[in-house]
N, C-alpha and C positions, 0 to 999 in steps of 0.2 A: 680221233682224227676228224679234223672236221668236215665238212663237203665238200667246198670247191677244191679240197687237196684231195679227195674221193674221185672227184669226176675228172681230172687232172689227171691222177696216178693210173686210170683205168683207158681213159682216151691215148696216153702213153702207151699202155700196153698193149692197146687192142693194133694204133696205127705201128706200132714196134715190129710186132708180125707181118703187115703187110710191105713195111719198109726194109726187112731186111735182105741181109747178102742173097742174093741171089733172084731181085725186083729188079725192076729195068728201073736204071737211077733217076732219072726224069720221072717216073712218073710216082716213086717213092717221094720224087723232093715234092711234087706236084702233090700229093696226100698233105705231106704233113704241112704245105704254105695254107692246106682247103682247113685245120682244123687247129691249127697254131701260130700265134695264139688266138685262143679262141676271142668272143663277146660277152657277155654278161652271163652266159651258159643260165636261161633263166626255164629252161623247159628239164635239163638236168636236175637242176638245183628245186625244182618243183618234185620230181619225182621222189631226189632222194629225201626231201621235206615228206610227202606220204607215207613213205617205206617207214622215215623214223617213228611216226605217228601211230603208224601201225605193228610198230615193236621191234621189228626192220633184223629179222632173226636170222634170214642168211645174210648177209651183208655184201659177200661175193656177186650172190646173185641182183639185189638190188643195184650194185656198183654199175657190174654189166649192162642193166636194162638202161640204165641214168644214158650208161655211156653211149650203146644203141639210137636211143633219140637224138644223141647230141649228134653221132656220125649223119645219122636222116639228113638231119637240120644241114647240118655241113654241104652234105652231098645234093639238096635242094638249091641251096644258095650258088653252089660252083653249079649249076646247071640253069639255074635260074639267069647267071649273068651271062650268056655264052650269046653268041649273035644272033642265033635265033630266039629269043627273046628279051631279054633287054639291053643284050652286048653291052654290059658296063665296062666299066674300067678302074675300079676302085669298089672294095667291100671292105670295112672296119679298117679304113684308114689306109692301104695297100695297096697295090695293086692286085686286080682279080687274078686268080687261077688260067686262065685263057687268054689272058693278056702277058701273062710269063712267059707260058711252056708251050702255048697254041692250042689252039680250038679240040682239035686231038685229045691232046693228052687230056684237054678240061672236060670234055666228054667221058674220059674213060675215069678221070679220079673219082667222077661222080657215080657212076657205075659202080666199082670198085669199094667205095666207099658202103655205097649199100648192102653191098656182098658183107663187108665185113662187121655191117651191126649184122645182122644174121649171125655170120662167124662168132662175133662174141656171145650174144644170147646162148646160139648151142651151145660153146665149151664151160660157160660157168652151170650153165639147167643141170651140167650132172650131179652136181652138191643137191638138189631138189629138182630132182627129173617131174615129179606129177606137177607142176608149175611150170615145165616149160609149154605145153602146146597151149595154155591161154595166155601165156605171154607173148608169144610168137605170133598166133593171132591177134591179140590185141596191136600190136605192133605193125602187122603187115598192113591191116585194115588202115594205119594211118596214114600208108602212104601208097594207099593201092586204089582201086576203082573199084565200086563207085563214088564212095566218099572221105579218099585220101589226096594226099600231097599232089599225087598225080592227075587226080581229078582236077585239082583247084588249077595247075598250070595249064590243064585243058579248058576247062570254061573260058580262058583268054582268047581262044582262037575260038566260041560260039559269038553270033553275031549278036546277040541282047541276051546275057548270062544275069541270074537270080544272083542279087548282090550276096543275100544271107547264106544262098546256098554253096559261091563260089567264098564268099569269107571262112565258111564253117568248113571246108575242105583245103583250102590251100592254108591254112595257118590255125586251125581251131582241132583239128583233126589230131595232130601231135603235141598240142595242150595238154587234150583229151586221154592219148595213149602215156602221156609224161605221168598224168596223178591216176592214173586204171593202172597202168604198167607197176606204179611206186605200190600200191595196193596189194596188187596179184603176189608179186615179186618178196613182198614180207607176210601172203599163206592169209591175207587178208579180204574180206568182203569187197568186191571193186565198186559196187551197185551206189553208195554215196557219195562216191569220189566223183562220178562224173561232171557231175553241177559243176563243180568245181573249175577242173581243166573246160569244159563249154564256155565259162564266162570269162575266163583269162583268155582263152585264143580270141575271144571276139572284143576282148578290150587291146589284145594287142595289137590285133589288125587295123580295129580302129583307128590308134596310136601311129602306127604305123605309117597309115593313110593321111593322119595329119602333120604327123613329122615330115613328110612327104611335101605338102603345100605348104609347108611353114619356115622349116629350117634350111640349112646352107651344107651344101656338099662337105666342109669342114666341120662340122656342130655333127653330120651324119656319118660323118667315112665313108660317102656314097654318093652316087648321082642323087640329086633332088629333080622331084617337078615329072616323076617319069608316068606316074601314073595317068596326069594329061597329057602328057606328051603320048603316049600311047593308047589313048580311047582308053583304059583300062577301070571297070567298075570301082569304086570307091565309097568310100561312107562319109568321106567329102563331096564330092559332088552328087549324093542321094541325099543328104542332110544338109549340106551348108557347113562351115567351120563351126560355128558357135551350136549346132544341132549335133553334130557329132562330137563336139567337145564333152554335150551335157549326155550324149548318148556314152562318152568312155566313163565319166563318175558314175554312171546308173551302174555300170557292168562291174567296176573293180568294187561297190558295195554289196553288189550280189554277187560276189566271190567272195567275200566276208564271211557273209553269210551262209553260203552255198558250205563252209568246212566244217563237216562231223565235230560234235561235241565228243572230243576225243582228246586224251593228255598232252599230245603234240598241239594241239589246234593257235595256242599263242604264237610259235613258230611259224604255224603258217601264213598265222595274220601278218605278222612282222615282215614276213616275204614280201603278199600281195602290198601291203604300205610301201615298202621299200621299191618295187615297181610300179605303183602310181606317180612314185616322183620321180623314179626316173624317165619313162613315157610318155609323164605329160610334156608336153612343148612351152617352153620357156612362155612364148608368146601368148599363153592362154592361161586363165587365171589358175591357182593348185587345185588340184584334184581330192577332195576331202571323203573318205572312205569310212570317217569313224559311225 
């Protein structure tokens, strides 16, 4: 089977349980609008790229942790766009979670959502209980204080936040837990993996921040332009477009490099190339990795 029908089949069933009879309909339909269909699923699809590399021997358990980060992710973004922060109105082409079902319910999916990567980590750990409590941490930490998802939404509201330090928390943090998490999860060494997930989150944010000043609310599925529209740090306005452009090829070749000389590692190249082109911005020259 391949991945994305992995990460697919397990996001399924994790949001199955939270949506079933006996959920309050509204906020079952409000789950499954925050996680279906999904995006590029590029921090799953990392993970379960490590697991396979590393021999990937429960599979269950790998599945679960894939699917865990993808709900984070999810449950960041429905939180992310709610009016006290960017009150969007559109994420991957849609309208947002809180522009549906109300601020409400978009606060609790996101809630919710968290509860249930938890939920699934613990029910697959019992196929391999001694891997769950450094999965669980490695996990929590990604999205906790000091240096998790939570953190990074906070630095927005400090009055002059460390670019590197609010990048490496609100988006470099669950990178980081995506290729530790894929490691732990297949009873493998996490200690090489790190390089890895660090230079992807910090080329994705980069990326991120220039699709930001670059492209069109249709090319993103999102509001553009929010980052100056809201004071918010960026690695465009710390570097300049063409500084950060050359800042995202420095990062995606040091994730090249950054992957274990290990039997999967072709795989993984193939990934990180496959996401150089898709992040780069049109408007900027291609991004060469080799």
């Amino acid at each position: 089977m391949d991945a994305a029908t992995r990460i697919e089949q397990a996001l399924e069933r994790a949001v199955g349980r939270a949506a079933a009879p006996g959920a309050p309909p509204k906020l079952a339909a409000a789950l499954r609008h925050a996680v279906f269909p999904g995006g590029a699923r590029v921090r799953p699809q990392l993970s379960l790229a490590v697991a396979r590399a590393c021999g990937d021997d429960t599979p269950a358990l790998s599945d679960a942790a894939a699917a865990a980060i993808e709900l984070l992710h999810c449950a960041s973004l429905v939180h992310d766009d709610l009016p006290c922060f960017d009150d969007a109105e559109l994420r991957r082409g849609k309208p947002t979670v809180h522009a549906v079902y109300g601020e409400p319910l978009g606060l609790l999916a996101g809630d919710a959502l968290i509860v249930l990567a938890f939920e699934s980590l613990a029910q697959a750990g019992a196929a391999m209980p001694q891997r769950l409590p450094a999965l669980s941490v490695t996990v929590a930490r990604a999205v906790g204080v000091p240096g998790g998802l939570v953190a990074g939404q906070a630095w927005e509201s400090e009055p002059r936040p460390d670019l590197a330090r609010y990048q490496r928390a609100k988006t470099g943090a669950l990178f980081v837990a995506a290729s530790v998490a894929g490691a732990v999860a297949a009873g493998a060494d996490p200690g090489p993996w790190r390089g890895l997930g660090e230079r992807l989150g910090e080329a994705y944010q980069i990326a991120d921040d220039l699709r930001d000043a670059l492209c069109t609310p249709e090319e993103l599925g999102k509001p553009v332009g929010r980052d100056a529209a809201l004071g918010r740090p960026s690695a465009v306005a710390e570097f300049g477009l063409e500084g950060a452009g050359a800042r995202l090829q420095q990062l995606l070749g040091a994730a090249v490099d950054a992957i274990p000389a290990v039997p999967g590692a072709p795989e993984l190249q193939q990934l990180v190339l496959l996401q150089a082109k898709r992040l780069t911005p049109k408007r900027l020259a291609p991004v060469s990795v080799a």
